[in-house]
C-alpha positions in Angstrom: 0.0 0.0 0.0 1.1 3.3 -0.7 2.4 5.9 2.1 -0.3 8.4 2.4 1.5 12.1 2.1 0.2 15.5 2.4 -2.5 16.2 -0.2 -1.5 12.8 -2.2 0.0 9.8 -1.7 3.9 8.8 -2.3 4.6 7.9 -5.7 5.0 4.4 -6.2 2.9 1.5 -6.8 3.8 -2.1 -7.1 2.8 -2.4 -10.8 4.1 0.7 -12.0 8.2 -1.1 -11.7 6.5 -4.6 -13.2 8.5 -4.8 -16.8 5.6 -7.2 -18.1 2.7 -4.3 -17.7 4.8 -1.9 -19.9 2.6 -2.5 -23.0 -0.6 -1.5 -20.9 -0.9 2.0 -20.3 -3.4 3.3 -17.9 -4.3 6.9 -16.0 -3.3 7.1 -12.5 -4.2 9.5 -10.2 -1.7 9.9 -7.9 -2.6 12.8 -5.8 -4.9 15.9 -5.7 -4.8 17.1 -9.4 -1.6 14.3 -10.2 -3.1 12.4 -13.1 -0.2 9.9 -15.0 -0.2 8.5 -17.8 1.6 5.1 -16.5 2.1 1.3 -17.0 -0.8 -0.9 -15.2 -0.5 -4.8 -14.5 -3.4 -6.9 -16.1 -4.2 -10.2 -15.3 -1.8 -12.3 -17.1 -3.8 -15.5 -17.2 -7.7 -15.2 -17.5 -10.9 -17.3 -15.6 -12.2 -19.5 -17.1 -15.1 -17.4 -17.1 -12.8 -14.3 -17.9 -12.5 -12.0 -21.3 -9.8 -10.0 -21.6 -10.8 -6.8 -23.9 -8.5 -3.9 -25.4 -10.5 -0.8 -24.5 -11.6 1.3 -27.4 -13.4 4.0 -25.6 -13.9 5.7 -21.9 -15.6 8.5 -20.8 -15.1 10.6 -17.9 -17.6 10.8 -15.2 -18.0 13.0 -12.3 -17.1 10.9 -10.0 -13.7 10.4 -11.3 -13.3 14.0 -11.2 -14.1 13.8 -7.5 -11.1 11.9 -7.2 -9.0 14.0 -8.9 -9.7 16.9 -6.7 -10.4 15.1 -3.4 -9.4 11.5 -3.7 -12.8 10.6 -2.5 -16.3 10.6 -4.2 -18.5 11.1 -1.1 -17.9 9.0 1.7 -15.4 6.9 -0.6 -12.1 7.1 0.0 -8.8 6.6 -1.9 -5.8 4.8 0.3 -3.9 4.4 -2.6 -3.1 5.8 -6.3 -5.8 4.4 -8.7 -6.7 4.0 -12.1 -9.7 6.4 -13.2 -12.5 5.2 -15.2 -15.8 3.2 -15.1 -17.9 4.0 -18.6 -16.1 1.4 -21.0 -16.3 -0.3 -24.1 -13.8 -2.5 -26.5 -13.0 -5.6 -28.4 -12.4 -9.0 -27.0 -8.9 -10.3 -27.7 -9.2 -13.2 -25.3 -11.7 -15.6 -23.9 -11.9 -18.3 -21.0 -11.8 -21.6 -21.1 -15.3 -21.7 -20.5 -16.6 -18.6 -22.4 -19.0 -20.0 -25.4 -21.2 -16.3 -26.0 -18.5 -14.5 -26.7 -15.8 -14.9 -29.6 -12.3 -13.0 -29.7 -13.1 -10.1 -31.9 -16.0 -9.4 -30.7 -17.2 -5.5 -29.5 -18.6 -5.0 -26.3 -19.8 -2.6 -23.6 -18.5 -3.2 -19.9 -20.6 -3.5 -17.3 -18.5 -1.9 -14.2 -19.5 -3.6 -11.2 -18.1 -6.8 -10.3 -21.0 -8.4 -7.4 -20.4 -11.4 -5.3 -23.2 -13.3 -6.7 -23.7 -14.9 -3.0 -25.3 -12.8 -0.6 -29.2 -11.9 -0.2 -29.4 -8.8 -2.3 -27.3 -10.4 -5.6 -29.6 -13.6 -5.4 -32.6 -11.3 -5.3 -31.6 -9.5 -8.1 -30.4 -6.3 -7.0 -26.6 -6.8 -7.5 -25.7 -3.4 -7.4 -26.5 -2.8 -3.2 -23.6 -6.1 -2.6 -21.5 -4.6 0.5 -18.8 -6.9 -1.6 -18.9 -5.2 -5.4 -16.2 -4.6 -7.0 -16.9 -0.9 -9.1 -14.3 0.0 -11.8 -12.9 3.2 -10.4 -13.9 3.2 -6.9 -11.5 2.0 -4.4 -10.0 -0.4 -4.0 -11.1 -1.6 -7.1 -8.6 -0.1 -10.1 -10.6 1.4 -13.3 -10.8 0.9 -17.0 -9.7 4.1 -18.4 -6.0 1.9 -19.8 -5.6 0.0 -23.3 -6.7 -3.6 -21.8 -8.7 -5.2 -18.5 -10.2 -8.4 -17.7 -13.6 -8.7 -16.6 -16.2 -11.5 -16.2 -17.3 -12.4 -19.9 -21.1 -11.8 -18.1 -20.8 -8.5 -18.0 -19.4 -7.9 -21.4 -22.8 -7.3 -23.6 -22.1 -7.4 -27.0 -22.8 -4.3 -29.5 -25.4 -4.0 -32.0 -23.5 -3.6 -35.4 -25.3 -0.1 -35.8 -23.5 1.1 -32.6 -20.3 2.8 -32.1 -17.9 2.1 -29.1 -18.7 5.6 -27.6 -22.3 4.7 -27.8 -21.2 1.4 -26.3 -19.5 3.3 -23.2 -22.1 5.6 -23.0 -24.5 2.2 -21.4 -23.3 2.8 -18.4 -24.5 6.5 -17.7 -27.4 5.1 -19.6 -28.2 2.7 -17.3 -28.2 5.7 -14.3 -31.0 6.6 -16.3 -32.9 3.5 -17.0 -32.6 2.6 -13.3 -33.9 6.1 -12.2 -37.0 6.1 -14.4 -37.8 2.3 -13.6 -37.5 2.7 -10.2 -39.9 6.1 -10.4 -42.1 4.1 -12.6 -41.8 6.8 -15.5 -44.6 5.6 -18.1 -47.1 7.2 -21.2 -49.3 9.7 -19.0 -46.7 10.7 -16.4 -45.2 14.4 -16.3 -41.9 14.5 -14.9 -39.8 17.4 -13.6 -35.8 17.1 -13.7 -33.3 19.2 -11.3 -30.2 20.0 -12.6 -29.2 19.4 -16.7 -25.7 18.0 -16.3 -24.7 15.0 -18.2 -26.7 12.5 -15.8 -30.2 14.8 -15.7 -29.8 14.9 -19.7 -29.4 11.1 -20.1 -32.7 11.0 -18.0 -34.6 13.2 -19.6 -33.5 11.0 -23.1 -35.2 8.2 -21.3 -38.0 9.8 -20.0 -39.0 10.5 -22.8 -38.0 6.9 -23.8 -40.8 6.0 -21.4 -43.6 7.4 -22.5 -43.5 10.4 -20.0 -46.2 12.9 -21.4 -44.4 16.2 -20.8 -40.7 16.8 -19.4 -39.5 20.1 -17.9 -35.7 20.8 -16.8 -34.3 23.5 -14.2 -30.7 24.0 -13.6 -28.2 27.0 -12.9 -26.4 27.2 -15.9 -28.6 28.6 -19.2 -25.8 26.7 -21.7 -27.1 23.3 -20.0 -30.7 24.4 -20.4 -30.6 25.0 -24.4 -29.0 21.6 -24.4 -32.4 20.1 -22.3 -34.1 22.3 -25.0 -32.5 20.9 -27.9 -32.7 17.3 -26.4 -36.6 17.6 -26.2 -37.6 19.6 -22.8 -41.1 21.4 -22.9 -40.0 23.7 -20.9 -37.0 25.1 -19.1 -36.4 27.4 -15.7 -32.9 28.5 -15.0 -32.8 29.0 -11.3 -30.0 30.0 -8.8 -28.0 28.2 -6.2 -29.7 31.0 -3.7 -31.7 29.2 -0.8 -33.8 32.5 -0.3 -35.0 31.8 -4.1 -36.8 28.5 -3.7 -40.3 29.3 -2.8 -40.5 31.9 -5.8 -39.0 29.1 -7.6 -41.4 26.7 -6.7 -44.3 29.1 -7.7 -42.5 29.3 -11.3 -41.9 25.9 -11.7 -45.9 25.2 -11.0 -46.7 28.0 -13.5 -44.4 27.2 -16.0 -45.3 23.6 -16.4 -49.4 24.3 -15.1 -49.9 20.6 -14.4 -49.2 18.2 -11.8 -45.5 17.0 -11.6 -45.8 12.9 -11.3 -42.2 12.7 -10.6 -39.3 15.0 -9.9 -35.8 13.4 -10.5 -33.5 15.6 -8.3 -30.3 15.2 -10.2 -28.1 17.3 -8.1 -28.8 16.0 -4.8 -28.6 19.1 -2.4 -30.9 20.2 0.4 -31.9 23.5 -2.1 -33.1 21.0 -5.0 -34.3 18.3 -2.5 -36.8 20.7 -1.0 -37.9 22.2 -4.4 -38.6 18.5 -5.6 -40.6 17.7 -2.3 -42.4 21.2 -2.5 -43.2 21.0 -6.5 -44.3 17.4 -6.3 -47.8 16.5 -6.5 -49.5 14.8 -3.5 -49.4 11.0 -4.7 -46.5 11.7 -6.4 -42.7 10.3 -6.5 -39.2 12.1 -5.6 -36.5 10.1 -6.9 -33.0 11.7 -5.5 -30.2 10.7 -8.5 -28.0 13.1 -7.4 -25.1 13.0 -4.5 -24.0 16.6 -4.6 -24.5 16.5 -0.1 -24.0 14.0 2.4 -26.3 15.5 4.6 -30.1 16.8 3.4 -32.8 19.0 5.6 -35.7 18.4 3.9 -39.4 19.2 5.0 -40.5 14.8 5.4 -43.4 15.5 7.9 -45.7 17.3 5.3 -44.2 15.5 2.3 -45.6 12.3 4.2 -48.9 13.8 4.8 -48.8 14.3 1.1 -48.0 10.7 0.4 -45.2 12.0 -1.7 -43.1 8.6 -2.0 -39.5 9.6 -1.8 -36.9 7.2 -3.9 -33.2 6.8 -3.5 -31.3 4.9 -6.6 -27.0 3.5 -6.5 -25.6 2.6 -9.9 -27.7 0.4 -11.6 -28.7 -3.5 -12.2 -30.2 -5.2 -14.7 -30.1 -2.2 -17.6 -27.2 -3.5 -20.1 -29.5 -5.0 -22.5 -32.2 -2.7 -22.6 -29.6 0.2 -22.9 -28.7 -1.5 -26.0 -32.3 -1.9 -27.4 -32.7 1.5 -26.7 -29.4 2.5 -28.2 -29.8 0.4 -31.0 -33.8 1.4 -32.0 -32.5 5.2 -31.5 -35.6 5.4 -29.2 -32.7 7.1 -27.1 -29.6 8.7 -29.0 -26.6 9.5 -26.6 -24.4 10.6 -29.5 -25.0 14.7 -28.8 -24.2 14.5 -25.4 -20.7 13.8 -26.6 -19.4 17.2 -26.9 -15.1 16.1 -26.5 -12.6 13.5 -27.8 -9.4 12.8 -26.3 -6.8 10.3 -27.1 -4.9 8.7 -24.3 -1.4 10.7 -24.2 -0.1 12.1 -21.4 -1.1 15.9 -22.6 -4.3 14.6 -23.8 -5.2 13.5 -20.6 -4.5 16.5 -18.5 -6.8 18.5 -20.9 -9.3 16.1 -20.8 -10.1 16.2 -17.2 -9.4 19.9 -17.0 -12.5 20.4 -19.6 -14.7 18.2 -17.6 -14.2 19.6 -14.2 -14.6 23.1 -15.7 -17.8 21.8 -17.4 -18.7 25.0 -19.5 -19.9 23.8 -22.7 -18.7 20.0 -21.7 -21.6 17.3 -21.0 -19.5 14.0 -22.0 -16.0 14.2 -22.1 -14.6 11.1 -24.0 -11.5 9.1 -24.5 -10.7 7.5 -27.8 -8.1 4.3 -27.7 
């Protein structure tokens, strides 16, 4: 384990001196704002239910920015450096002994999370709450953002021939989505409200309206973000501000800006400000789904919510969504492709830029490595 310093950690980590990882490169972060571009052991000898695939395509999610900055995403940690990276897709260059759905050559999307396929929660189907998951990019568990990984051959889904290996990457945002709007029962008839247009509230508006949802309405600070919800197919927009002292005029905007009842309000933010607006905005009967994990720590009004019967809904991750991501992905009835706003290659200059230009945001929604 690495020797934790002041604002990083020592730099040195067992693969890092291994001659035999010197053909995989992968990016490191090392520190606050130390990204590397440096050599990363795989797996010389595969499971027999094992693939090993060369990556073609990563993007960069917020979480991995988190790291950069803090080396830890909420109440996640880093104790040593890792390799960045959880939305992945490539080609197959190997397979296991046992491995009969999947042929070298073949292009897939990566699933990220590795459960235990043992306890309670993975036997009844909801893999993604295992205490013993294995996440690509969250520690202890090294990412995909390098040139080649192993990973269980079933969570490798393999691509539709009319799908790209950004699209393919872009599943597992996707599936943030899908899992939100199944678990807030989205559905022909429902009108939803979205908080906050970042890459995440976008991808859920796309499959809202995937859904059926009868109308969809977006708020969020930055007016850049909202033409983007515009131009993605949002009724209506409201840019608000980050000012507690706004929300009840907000509230009253929201109601007659849309002039309906909101069925469900997907907080994509995930602060006590947009907590209490969804709660507020919400019709009685209603759903709040928080998506968003911008605060540890919420105060929200729950005693007349409950007397309201508003259901509030919490999601993690995501199980269960690869394929229909694909069938969506493949029938366009959702198209990710203009949320891709940057391509990078992985080289050590490229890289620096690349996460720079996500954690700036500005005009950025998905940043995306090439490789």
């Amino acid at each position: 384990m690495a020797e934790v310093q002041e604002g990083g950690f020592r730099a040195f980590h067992p693969s890092w001196e291994d001659p035999s990882c010197a053909r995989n490169l992968a990016v490191w972060v090392c520190g606050v704002d130390d990204l590397r571009l440096l050599p990363y052991t795989v797996v010389p000898q595969l499971g027999m239910n094992d693939v090993r695939v060369k990556i073609k395509a990563v993007g960069i999610c917020g979480s991995d920015v988190h790291y950069v900055k803090k080396l830890r995403n909420s109440r996640v940690a880093m104790k040593e450096p890792m390799v960045l990276g959880h939305e992945s897709s490539g080609v197959i260059c190997e397979v296991g002994a046992s491995v009969t759905h999947l042929r070298v050559g073949d292009r897939v999307a990566l699933e990220a999370g590795i459960p235990c396929n043992s306890c309670v929660l993975c036997k009844e189907g909801r893999y993604n709450l295992c205490k013993n998951v294995r996440f690509f990019g969250s520690p202890p568990t090294n990412g995909s953002l390098t040139q080649e990984v192993v990973h269980p051959a079933s969570l490798c889904y393999k691509l539709p021939d009319n799908l790209t290996f950004e699209e393919g990457a872009m599943c597992e945002p996707l599936s943030v989505g899908v899992h939100a709007c199944r678990r807030a029962k989205v559905e022909p008839g429902r009108r939803v409200l979205i908080l906050g247009a970042g890459p995440i509230g976008l991808i859920v508006l796309l499959v809202s309206r995937a859904f059926g949802a009868t109308t969809v309405h977006v708020t969020d600070i930055d007016q850049r973000r909202l033409m983007a919800a515009a131009s993605l197919g949002a009724e209506g927009t409201l840019r608000v501000s980050s000012d507690m002292n706004d929300m009840e005029n907000e509230v009253m905007e929201l109601k007659q800006l849309i002039g309906v009842p909101i069925d469900v309000t997907f907080d994509c933010v995930g602060i006590t400000k947009t907590m209490q607006t969804a709660l507020k905005v919400t019709k009685s009967g209603g759903k709040v789904c928080l998506v968003g994990m911008g605060q540890d720590n919420l105060t929200l009004p729950l005693t007349s919510s409950a007397a309201r019967e508003v259901d509030v809904l919490g999601i993690f991750r995501y199980c269960n969504t690869y394929p229909l991501c694909l069938d969506l992905l493949q029938s366009r009835k959702v198209d990710v492709r203009p949320l891709i706003t940057h391509r990078y290659r992985l080289t050590e200059d490229d890289m620096k830029e690349a996460f720079q230009t996500t954690a700036m945001a500005g005009d950025a929604i998905k940043v995306m490595f090439t490789i």
